[in-house]
mmCIF file of the N, C-alpha and C atoms, coordinates in Angstrom:
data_MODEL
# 
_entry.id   MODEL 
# 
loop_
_atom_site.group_PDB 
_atom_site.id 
_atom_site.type_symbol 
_atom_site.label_atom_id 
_atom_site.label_alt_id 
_atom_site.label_comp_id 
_atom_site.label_asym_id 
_atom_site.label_entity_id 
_atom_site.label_seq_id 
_atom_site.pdbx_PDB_ins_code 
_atom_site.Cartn_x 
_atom_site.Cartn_y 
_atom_site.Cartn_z 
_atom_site.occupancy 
_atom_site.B_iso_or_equiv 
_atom_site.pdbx_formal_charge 
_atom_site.auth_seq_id 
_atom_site.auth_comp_id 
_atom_site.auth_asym_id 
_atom_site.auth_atom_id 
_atom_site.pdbx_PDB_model_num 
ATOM 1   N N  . UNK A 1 1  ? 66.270 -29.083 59.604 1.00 0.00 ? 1  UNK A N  1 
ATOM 2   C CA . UNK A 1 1  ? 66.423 -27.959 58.702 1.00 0.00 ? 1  UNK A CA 1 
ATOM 3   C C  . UNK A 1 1  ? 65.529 -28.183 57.485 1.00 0.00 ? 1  UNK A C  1 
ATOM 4   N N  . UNK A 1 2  ? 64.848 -27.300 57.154 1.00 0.00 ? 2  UNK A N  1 
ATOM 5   C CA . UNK A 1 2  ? 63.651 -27.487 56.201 1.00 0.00 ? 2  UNK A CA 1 
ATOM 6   C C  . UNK A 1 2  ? 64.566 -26.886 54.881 1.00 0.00 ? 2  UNK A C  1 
ATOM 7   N N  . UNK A 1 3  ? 63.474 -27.514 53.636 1.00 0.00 ? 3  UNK A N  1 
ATOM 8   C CA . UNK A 1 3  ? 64.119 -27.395 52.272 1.00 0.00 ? 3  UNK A CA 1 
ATOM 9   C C  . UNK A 1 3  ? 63.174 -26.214 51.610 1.00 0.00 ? 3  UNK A C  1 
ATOM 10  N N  . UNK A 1 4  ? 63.872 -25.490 50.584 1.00 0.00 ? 4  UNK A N  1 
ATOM 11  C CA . UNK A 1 4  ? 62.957 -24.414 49.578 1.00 0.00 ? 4  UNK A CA 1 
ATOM 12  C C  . UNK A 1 4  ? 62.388 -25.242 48.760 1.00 0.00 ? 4  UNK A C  1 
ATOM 13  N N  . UNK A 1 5  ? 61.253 -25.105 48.789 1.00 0.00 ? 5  UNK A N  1 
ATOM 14  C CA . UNK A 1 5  ? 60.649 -25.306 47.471 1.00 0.00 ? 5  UNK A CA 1 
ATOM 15  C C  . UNK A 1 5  ? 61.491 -25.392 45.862 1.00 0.00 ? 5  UNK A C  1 
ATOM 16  N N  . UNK A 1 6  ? 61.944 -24.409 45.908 1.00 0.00 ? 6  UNK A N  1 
ATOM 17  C CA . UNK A 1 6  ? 62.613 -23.949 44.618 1.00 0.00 ? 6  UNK A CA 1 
ATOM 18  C C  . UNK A 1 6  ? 64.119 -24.605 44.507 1.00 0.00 ? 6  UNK A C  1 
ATOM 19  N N  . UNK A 1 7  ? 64.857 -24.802 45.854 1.00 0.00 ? 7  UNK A N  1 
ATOM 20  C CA . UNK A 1 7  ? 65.847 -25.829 45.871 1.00 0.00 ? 7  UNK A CA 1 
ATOM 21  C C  . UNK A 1 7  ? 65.425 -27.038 45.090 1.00 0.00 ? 7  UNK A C  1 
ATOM 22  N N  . UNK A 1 8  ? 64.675 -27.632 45.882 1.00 0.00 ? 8  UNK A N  1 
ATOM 23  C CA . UNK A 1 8  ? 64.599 -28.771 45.463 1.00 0.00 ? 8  UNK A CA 1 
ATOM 24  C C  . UNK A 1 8  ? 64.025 -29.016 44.203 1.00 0.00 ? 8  UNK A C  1 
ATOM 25  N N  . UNK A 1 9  ? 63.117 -28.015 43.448 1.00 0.00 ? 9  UNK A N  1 
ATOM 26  C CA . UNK A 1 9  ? 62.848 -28.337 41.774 1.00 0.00 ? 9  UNK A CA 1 
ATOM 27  C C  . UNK A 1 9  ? 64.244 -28.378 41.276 1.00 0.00 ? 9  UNK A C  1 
ATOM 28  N N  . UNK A 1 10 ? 65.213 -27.209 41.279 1.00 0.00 ? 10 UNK A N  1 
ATOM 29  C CA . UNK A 1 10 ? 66.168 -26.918 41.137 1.00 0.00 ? 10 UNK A CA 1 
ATOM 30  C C  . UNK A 1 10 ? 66.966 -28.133 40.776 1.00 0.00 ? 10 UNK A C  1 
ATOM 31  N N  . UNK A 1 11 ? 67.251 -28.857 41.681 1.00 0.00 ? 11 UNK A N  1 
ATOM 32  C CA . UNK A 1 11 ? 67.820 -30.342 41.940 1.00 0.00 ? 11 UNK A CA 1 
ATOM 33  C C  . UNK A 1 11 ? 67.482 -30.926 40.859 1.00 0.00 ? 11 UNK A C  1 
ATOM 34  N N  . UNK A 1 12 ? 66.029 -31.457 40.896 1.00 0.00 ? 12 UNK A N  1 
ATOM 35  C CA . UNK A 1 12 ? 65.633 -32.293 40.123 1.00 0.00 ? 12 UNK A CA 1 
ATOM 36  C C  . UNK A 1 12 ? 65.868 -31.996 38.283 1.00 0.00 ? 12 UNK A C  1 
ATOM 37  N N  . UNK A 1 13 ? 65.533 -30.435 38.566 1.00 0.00 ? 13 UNK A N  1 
ATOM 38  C CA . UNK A 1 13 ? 65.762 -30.083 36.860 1.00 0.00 ? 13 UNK A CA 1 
ATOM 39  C C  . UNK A 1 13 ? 67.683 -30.034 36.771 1.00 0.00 ? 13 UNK A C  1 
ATOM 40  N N  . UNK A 1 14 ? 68.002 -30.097 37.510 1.00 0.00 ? 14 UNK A N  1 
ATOM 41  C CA . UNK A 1 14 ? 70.057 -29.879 37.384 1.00 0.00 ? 14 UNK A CA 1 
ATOM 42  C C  . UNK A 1 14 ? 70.022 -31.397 36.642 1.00 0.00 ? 14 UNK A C  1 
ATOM 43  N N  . UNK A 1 15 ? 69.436 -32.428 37.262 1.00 0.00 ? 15 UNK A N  1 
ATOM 44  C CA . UNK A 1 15 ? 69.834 -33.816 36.558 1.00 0.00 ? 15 UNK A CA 1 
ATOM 45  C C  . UNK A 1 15 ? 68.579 -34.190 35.601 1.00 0.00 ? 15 UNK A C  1 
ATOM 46  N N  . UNK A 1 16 ? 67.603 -33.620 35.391 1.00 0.00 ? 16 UNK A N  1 
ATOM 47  C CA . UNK A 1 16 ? 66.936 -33.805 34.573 1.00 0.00 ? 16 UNK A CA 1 
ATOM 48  C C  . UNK A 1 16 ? 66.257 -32.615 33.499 1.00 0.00 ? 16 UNK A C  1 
ATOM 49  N N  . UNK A 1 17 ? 67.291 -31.873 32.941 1.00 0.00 ? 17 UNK A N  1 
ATOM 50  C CA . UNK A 1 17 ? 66.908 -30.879 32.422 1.00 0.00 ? 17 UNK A CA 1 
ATOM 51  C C  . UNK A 1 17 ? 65.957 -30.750 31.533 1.00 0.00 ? 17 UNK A C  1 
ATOM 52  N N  . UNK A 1 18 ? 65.567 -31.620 30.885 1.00 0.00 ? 18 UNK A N  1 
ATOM 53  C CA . UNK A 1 18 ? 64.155 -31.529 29.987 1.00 0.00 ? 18 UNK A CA 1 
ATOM 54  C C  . UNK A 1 18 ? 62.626 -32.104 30.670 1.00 0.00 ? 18 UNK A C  1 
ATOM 55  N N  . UNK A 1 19 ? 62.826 -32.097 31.964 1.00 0.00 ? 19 UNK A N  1 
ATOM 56  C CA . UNK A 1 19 ? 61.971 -32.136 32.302 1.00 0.00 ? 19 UNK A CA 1 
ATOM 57  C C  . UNK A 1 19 ? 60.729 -31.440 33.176 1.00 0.00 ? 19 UNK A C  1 
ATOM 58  N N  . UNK A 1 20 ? 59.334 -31.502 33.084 1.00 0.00 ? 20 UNK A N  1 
ATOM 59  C CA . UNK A 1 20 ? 58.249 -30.876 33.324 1.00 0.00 ? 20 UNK A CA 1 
ATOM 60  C C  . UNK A 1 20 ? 58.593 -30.884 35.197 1.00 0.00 ? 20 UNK A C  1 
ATOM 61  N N  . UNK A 1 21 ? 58.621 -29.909 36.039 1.00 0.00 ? 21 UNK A N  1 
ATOM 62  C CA . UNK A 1 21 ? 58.689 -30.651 37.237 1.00 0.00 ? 21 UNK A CA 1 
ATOM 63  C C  . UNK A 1 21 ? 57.839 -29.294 38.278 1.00 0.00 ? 21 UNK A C  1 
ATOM 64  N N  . UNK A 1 22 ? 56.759 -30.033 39.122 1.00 0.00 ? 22 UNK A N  1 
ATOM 65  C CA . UNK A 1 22 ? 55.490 -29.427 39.723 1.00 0.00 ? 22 UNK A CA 1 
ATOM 66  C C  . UNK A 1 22 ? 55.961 -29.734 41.558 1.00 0.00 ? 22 UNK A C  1 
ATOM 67  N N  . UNK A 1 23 ? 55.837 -28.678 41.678 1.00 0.00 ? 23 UNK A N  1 
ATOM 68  C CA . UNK A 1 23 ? 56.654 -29.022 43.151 1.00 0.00 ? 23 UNK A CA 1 
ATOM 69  C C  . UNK A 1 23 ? 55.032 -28.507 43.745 1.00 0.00 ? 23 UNK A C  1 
ATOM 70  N N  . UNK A 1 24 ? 54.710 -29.546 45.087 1.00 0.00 ? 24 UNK A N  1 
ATOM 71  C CA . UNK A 1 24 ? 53.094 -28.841 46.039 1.00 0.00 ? 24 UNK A CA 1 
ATOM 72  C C  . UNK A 1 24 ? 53.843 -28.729 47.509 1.00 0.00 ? 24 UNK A C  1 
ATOM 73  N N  . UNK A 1 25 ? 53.752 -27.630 48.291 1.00 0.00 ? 25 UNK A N  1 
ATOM 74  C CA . UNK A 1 25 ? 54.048 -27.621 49.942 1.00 0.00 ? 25 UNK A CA 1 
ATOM 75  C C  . UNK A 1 25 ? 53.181 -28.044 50.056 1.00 0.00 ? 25 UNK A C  1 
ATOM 76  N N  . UNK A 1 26 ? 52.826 -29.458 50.806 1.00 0.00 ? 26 UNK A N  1 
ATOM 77  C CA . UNK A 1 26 ? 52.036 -30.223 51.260 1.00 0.00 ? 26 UNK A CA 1 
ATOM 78  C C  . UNK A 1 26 ? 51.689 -29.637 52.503 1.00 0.00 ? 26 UNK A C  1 
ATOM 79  N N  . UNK A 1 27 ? 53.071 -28.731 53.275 1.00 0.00 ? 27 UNK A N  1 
ATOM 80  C CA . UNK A 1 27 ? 52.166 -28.446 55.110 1.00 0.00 ? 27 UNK A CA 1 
ATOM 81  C C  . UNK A 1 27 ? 52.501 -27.725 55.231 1.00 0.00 ? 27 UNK A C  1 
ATOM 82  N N  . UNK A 1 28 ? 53.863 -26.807 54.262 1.00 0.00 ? 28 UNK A N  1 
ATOM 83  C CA . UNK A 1 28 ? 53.848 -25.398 54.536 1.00 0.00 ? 28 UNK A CA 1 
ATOM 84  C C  . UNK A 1 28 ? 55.095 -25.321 55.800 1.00 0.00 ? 28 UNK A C  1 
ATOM 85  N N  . UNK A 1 29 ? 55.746 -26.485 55.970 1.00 0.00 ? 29 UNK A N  1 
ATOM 86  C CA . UNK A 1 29 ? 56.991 -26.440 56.577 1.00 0.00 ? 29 UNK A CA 1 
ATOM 87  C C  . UNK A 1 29 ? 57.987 -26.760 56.404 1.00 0.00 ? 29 UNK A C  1 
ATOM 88  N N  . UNK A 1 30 ? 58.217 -26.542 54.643 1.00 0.00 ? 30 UNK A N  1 
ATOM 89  C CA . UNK A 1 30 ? 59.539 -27.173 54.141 1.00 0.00 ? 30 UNK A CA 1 
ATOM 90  C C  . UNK A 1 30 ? 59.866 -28.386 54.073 1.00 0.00 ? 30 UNK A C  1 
ATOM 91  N N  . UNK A 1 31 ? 59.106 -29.443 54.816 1.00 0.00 ? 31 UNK A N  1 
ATOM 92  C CA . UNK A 1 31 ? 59.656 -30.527 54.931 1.00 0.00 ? 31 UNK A CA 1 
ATOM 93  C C  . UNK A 1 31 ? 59.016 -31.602 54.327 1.00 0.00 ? 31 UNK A C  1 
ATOM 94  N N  . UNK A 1 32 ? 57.692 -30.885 53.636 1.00 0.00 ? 32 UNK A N  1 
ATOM 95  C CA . UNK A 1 32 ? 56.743 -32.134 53.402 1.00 0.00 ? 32 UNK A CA 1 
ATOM 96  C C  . UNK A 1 32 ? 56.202 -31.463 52.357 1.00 0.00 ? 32 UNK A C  1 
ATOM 97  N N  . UNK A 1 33 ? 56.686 -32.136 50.819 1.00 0.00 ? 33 UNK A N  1 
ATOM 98  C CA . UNK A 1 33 ? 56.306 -31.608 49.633 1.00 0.00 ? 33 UNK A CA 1 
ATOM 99  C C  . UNK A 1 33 ? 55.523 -33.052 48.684 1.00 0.00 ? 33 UNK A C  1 
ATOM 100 N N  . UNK A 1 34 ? 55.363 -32.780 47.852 1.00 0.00 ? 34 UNK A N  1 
ATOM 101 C CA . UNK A 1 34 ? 54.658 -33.498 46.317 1.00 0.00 ? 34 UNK A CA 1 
ATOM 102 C C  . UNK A 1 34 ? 55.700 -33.068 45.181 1.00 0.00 ? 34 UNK A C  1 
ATOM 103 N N  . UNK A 1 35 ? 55.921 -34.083 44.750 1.00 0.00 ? 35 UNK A N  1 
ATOM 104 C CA . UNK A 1 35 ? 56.670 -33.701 43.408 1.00 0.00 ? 35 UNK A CA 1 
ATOM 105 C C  . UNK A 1 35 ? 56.195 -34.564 41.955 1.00 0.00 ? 35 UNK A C  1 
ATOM 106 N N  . UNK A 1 36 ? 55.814 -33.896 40.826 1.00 0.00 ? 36 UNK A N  1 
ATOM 107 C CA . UNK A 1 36 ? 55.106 -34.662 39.548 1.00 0.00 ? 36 UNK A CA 1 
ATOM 108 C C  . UNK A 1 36 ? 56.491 -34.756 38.657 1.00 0.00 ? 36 UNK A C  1 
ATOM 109 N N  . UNK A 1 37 ? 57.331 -35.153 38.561 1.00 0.00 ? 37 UNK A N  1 
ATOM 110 C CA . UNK A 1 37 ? 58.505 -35.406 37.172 1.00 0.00 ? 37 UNK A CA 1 
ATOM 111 C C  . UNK A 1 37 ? 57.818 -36.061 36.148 1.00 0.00 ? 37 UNK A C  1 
ATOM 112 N N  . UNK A 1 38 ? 57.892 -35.351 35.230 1.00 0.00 ? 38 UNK A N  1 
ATOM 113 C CA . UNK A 1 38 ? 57.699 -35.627 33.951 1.00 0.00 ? 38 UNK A CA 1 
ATOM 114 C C  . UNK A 1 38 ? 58.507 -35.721 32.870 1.00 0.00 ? 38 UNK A C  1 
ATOM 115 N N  . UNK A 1 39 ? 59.390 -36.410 32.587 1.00 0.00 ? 39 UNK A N  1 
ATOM 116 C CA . UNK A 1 39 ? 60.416 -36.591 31.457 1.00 0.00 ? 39 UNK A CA 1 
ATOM 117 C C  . UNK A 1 39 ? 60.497 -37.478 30.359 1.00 0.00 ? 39 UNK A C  1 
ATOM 118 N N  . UNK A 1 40 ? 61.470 -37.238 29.219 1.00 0.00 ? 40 UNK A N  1 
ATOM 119 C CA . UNK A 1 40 ? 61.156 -38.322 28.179 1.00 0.00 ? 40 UNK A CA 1 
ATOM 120 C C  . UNK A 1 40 ? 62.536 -39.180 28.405 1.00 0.00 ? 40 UNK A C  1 
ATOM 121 N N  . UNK A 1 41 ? 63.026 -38.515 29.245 1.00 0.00 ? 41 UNK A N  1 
ATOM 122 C CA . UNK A 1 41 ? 64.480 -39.745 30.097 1.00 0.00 ? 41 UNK A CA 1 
ATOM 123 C C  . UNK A 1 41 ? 64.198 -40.670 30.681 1.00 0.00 ? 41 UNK A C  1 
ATOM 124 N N  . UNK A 1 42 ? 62.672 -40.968 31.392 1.00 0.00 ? 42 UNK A N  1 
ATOM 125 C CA . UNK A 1 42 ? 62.019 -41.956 31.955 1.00 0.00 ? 42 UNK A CA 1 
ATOM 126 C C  . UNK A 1 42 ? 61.752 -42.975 31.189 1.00 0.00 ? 42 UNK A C  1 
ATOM 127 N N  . UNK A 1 43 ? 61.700 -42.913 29.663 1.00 0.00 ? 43 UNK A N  1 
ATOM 128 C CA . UNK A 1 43 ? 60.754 -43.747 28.570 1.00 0.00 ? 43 UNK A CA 1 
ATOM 129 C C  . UNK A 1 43 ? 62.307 -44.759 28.472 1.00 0.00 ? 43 UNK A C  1 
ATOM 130 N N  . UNK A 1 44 ? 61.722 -46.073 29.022 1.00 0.00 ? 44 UNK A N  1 
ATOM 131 C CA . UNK A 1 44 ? 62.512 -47.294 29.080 1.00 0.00 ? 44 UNK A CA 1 
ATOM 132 C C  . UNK A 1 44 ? 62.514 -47.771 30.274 1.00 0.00 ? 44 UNK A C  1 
ATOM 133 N N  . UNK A 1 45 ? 62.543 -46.824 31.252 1.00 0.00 ? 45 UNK A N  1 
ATOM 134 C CA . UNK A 1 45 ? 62.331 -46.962 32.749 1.00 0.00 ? 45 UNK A CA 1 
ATOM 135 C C  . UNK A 1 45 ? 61.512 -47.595 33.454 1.00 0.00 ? 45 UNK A C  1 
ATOM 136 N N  . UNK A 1 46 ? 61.767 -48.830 34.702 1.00 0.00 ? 46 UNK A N  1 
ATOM 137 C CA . UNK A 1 46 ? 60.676 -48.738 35.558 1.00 0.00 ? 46 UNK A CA 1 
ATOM 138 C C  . UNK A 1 46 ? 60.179 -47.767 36.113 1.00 0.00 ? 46 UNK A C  1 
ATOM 139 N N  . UNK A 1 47 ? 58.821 -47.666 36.952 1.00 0.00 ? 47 UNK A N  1 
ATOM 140 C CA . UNK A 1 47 ? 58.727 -46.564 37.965 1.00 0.00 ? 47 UNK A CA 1 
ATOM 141 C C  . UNK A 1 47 ? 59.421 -46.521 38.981 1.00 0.00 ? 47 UNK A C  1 
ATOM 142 N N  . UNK A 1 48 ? 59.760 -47.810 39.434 1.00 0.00 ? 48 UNK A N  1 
ATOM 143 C CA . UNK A 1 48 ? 60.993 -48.329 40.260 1.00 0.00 ? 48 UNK A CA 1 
ATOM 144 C C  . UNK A 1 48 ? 62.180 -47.426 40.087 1.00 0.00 ? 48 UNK A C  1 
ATOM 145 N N  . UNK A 1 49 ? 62.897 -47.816 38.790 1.00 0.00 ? 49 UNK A N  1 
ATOM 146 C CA . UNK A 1 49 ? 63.800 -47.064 38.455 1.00 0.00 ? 49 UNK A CA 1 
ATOM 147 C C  . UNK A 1 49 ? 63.779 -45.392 38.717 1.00 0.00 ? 49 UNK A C  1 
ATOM 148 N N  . UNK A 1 50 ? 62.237 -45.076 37.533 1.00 0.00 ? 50 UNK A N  1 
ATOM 149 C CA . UNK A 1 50 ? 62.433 -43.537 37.935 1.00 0.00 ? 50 UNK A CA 1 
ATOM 150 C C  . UNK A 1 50 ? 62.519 -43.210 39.060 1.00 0.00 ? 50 UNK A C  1 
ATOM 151 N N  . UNK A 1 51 ? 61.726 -43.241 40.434 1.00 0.00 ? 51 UNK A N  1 
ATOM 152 C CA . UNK A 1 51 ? 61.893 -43.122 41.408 1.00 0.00 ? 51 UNK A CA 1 
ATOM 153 C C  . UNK A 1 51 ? 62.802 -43.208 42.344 1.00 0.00 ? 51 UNK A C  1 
ATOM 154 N N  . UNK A 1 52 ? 63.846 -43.873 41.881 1.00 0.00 ? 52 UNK A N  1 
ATOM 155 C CA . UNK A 1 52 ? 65.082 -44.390 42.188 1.00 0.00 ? 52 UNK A CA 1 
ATOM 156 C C  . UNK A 1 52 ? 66.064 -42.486 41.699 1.00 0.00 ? 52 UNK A C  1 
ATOM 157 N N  . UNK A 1 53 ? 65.877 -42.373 40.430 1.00 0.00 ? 53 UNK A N  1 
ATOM 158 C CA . UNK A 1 53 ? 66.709 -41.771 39.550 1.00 0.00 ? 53 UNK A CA 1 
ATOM 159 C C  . UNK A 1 53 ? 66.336 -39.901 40.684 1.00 0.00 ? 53 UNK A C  1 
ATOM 160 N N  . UNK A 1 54 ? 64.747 -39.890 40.379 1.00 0.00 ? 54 UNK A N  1 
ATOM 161 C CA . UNK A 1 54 ? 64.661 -38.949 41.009 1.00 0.00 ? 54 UNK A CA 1 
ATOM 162 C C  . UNK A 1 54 ? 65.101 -38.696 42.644 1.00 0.00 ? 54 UNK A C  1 
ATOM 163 N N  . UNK A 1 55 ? 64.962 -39.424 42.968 1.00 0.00 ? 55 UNK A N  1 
ATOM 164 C CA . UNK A 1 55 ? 65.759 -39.464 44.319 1.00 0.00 ? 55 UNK A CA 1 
ATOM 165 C C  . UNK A 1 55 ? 67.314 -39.246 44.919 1.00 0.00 ? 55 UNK A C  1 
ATOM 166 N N  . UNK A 1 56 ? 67.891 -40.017 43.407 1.00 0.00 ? 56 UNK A N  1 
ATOM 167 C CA . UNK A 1 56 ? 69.580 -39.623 43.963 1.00 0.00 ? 56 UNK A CA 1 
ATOM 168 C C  . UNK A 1 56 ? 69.610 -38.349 43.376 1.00 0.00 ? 56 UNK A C  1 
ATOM 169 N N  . UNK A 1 57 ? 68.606 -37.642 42.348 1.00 0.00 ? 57 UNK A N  1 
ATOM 170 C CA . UNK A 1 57 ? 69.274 -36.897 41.933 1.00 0.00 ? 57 UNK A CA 1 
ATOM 171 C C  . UNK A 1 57 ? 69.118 -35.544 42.898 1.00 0.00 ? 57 UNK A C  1 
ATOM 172 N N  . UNK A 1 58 ? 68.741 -36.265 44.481 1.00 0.00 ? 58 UNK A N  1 
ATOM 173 C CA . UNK A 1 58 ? 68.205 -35.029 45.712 1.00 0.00 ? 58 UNK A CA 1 
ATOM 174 C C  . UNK A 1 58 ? 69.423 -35.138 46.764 1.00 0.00 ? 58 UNK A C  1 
ATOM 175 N N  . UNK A 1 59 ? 70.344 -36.259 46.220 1.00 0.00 ? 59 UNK A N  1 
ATOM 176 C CA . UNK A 1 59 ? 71.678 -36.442 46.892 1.00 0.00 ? 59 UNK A CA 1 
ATOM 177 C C  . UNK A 1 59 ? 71.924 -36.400 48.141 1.00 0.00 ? 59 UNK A C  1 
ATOM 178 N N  . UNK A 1 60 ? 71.158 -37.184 48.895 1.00 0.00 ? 60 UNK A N  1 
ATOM 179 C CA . UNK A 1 60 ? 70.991 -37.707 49.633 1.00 0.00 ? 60 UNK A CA 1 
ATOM 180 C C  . UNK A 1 60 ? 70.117 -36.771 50.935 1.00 0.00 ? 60 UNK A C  1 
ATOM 181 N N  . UNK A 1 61 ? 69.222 -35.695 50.409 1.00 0.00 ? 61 UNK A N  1 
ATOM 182 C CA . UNK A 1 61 ? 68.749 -35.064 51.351 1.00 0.00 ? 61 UNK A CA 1 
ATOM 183 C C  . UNK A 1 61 ? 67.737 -35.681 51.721 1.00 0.00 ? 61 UNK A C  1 
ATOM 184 N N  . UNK A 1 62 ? 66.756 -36.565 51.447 1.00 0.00 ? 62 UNK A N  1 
ATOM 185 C CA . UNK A 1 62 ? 65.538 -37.184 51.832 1.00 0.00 ? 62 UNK A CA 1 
ATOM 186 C C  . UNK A 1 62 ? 66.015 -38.073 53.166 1.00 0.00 ? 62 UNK A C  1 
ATOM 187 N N  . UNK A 1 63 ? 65.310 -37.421 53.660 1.00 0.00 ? 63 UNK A N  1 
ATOM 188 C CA . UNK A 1 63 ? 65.780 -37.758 55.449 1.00 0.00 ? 63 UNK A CA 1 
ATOM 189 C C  . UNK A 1 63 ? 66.214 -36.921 56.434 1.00 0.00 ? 63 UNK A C  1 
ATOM 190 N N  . UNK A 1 64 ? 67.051 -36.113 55.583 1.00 0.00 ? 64 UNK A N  1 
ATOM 191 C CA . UNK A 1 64 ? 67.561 -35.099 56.171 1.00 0.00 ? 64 UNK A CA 1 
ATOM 192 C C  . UNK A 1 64 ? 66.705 -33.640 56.396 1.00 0.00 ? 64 UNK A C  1 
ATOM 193 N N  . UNK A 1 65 ? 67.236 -33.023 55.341 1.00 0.00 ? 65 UNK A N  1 
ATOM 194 C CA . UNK A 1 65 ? 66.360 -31.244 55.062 1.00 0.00 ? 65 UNK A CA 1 
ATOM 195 C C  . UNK A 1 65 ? 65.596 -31.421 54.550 1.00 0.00 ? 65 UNK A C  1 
ATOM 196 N N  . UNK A 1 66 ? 65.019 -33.339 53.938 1.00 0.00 ? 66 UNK A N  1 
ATOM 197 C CA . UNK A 1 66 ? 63.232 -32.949 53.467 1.00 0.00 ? 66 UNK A CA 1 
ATOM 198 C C  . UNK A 1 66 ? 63.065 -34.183 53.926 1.00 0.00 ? 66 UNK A C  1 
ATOM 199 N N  . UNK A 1 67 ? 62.189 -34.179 54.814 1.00 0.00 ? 67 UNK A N  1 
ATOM 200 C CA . UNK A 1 67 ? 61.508 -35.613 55.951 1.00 0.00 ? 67 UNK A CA 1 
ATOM 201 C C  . UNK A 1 67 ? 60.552 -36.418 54.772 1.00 0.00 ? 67 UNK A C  1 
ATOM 202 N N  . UNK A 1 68 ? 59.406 -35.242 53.829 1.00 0.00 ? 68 UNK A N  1 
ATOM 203 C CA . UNK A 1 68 ? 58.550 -36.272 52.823 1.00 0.00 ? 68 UNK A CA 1 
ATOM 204 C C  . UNK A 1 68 ? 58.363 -36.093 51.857 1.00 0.00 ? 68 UNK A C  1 
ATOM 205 N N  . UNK A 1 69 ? 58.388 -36.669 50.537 1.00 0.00 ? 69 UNK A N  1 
ATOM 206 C CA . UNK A 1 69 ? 58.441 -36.281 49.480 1.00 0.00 ? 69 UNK A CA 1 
ATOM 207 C C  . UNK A 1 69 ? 57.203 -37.612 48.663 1.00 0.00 ? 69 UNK A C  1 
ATOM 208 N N  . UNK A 1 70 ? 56.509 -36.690 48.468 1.00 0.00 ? 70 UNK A N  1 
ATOM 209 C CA . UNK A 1 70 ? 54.641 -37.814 47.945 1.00 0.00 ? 70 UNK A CA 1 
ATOM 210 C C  . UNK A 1 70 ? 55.751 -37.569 46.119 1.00 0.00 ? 70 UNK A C  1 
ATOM 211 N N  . UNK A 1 71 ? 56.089 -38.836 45.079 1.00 0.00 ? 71 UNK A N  1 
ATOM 212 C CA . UNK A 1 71 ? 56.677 -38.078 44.346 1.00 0.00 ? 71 UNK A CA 1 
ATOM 213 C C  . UNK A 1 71 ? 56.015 -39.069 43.401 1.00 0.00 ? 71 UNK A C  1 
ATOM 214 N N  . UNK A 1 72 ? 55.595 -38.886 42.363 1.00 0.00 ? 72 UNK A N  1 
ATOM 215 C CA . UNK A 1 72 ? 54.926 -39.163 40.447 1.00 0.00 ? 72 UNK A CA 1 
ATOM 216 C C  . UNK A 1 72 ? 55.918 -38.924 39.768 1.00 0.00 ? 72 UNK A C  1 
ATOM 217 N N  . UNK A 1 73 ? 55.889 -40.257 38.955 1.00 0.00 ? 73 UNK A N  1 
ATOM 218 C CA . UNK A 1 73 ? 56.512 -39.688 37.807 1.00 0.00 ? 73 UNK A CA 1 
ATOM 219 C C  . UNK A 1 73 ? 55.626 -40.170 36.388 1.00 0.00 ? 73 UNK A C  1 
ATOM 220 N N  . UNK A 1 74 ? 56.311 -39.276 34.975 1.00 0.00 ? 74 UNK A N  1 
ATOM 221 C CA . UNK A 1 74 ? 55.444 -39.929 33.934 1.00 0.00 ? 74 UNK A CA 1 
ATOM 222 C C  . UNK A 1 74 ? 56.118 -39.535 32.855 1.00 0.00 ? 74 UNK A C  1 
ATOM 223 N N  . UNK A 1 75 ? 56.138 -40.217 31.940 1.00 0.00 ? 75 UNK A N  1 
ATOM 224 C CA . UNK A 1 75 ? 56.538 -39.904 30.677 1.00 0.00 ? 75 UNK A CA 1 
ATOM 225 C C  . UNK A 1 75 ? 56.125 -38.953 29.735 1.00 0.00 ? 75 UNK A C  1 
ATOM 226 N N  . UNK A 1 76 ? 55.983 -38.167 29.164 1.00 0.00 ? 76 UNK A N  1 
ATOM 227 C CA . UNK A 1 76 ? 55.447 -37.542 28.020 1.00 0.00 ? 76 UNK A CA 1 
ATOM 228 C C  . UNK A 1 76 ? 54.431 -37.951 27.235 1.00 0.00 ? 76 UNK A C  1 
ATOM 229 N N  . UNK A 1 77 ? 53.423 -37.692 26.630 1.00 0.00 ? 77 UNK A N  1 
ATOM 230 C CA . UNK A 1 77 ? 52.783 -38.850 26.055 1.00 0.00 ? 77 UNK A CA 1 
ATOM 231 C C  . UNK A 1 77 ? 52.775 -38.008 24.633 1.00 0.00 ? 77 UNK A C  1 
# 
């Protein structure tokens, strides 16, 4: 089962509301996106961490309704 685009920003901005977030359909089948998070909730963070953070905050769909997610993150500068 493939994911919306707009779901899944959705997601990411529900647990990270001040943040910049750039969603790319990588193939145009729901299942294989790019995501850029940009937040100032990251500043203290590994990338480890962020990547971590952005991920649960997809609750456990990566695997499921979205097979790939190419995902950046960055702080504000």
């Amino acid at each position: 089962m493939a994911m919306q685009e707009s779901d899944l920003k959705a997601m990411i901005l529900a647990a990270f509301p001040d943040a910049t977030v750039t969603i790319t359909d990588l193939a145009g089948d729901g299942d294989h996106y790019a995501a850029h998070v940009e937040c100032e909730s990251f500043r203290g963070m590994s990338r480890v961490a962020q990547h971590k953070a952005v991920y649960a905050a997809l609750g456990g769909r990566m695997g499921g309704e979205l097979h790939a997610l190419q995902l950046t993150t960055a702080i504000p500068s």
